[in-house]
NULOLUM-868183 format. One record per residue (C-alpha): y negated, z negated, x; residue in one letter. Coordinates in pm, 1 decimal, padded with zeros to 6 digits. Layout:
<sites>
<site><py>Y</py><pz>Z</pz><px>X</px><residu>A</residu></site>
...
</sites>
This chain:
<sites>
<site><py>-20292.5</py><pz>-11815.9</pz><px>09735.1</px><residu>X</residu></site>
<site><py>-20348.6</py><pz>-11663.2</pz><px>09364.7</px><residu>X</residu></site>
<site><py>-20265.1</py><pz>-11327.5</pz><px>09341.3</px><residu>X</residu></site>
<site><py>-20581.1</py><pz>-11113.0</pz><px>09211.3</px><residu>X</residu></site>
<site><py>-20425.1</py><pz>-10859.7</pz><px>09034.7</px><residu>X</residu></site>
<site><py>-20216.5</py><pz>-11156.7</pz><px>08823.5</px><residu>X</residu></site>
<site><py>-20553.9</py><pz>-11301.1</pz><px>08733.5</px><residu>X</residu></site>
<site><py>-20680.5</py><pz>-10941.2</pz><px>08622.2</px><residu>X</residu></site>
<site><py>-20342.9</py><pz>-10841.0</pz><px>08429.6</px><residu>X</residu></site>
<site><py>-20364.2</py><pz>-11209.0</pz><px>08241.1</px><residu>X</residu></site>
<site><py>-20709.5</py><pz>-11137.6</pz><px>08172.1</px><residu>X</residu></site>
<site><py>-20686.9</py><pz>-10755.8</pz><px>08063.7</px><residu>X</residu></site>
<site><py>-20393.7</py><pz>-10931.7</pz><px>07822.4</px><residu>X</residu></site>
<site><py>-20618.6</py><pz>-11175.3</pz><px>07644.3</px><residu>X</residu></site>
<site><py>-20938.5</py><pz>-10945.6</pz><px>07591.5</px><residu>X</residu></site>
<site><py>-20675.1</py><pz>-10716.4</pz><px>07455.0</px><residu>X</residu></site>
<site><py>-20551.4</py><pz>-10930.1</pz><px>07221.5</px><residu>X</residu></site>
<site><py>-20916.8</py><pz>-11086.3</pz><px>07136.8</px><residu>X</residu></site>
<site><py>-21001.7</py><pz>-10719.5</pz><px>07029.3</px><residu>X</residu></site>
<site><py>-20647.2</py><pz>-10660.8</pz><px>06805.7</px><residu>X</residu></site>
<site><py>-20739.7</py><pz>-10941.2</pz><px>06597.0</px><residu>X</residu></site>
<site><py>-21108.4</py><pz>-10860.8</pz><px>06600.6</px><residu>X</residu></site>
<site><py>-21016.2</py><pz>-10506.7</pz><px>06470.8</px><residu>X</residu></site>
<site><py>-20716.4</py><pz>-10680.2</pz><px>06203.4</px><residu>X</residu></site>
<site><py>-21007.2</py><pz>-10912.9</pz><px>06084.9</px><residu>X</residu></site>
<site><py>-21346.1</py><pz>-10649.5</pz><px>06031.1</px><residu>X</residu></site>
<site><py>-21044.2</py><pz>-10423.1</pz><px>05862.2</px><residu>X</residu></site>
<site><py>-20855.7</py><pz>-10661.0</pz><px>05685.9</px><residu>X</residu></site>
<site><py>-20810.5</py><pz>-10346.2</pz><px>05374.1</px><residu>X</residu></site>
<site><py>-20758.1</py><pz>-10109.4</pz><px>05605.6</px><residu>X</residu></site>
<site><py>-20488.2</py><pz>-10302.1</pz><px>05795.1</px><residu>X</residu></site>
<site><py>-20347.7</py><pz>-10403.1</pz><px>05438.8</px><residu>X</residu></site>
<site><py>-20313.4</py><pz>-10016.7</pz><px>05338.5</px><residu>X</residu></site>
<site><py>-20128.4</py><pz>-09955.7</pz><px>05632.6</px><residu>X</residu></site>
<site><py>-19882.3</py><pz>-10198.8</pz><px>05544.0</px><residu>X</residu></site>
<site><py>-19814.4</py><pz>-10133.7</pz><px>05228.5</px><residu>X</residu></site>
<site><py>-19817.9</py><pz>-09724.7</pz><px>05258.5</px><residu>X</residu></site>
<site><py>-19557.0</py><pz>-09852.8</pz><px>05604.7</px><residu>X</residu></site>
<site><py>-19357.0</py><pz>-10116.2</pz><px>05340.4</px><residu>X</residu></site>
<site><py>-19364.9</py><pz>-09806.4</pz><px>05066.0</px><residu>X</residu></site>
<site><py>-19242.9</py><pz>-09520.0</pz><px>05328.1</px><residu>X</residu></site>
<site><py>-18929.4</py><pz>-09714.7</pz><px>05460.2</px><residu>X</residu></site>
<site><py>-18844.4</py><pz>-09804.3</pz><px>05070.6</px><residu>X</residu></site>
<site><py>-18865.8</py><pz>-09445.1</pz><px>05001.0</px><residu>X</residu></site>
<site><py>-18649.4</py><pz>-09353.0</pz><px>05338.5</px><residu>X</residu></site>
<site><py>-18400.6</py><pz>-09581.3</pz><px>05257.1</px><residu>X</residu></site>
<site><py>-18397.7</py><pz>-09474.8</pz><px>04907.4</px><residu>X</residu></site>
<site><py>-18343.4</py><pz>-09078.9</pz><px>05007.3</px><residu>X</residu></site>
<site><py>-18076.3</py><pz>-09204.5</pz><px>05231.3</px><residu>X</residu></site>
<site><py>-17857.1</py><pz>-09362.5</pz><px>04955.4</px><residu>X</residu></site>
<site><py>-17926.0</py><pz>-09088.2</pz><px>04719.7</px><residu>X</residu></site>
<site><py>-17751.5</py><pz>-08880.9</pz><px>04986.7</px><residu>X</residu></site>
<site><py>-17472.4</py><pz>-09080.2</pz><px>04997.2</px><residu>X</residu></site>
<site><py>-17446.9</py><pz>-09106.6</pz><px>04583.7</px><residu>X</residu></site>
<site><py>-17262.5</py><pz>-08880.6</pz><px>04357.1</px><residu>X</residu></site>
<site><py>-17431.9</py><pz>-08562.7</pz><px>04215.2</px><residu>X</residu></site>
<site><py>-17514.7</py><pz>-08610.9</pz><px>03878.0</px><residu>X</residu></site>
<site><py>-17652.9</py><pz>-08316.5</pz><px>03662.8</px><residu>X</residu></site>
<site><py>-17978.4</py><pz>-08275.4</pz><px>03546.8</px><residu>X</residu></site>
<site><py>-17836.0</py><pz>-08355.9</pz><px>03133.7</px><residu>X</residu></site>
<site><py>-17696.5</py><pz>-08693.5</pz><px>03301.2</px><residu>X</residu></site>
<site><py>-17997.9</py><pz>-08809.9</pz><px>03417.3</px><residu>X</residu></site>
<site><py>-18213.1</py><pz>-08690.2</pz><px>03087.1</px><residu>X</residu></site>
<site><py>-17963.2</py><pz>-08869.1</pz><px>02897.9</px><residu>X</residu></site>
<site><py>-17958.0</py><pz>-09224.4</pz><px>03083.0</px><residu>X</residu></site>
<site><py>-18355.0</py><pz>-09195.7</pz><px>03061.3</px><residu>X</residu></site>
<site><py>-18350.9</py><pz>-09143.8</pz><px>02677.5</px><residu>X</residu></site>
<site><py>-18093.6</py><pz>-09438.0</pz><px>02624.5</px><residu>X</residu></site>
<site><py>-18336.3</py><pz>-09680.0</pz><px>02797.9</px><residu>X</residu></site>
<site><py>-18625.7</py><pz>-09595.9</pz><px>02541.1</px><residu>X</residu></site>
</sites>
């Protein structure tokens, strides 16, 4: 004998993910921003996180690196 609280559980599973994709596919920019500002924010975390590991370099260092690459 089936077990009616499987059959709800599978079911409450699918409809769930019927309405993820429904919501990914009316919002397909919205979804896409999220991404990207999600993709941007880890670069930037990982990017703090080395510059804590780096050397301190003064402020005529840096003003001098970005006038040799002009």
């Amino acid at each position: 004998m089936t077990n009616p609280t499987n059959i709800d559980e599978t079911r409450i599973k699918a409809l769930f993910k019927e309405a993820i994709v429904e919501v990914i596919e009316e919002n397909q920019d919205l979804v896409s921003s999220i991404l990207v500002d999600t993709i941007e924010d880890i670069g930037l975390s990982r990017a703090i996180s080395e510059g804590e590991r780096s050397k301190t370099v003064t402020r005529e260092e840096i003003f001098e690196v970005l006038s040799e690459e002009q």
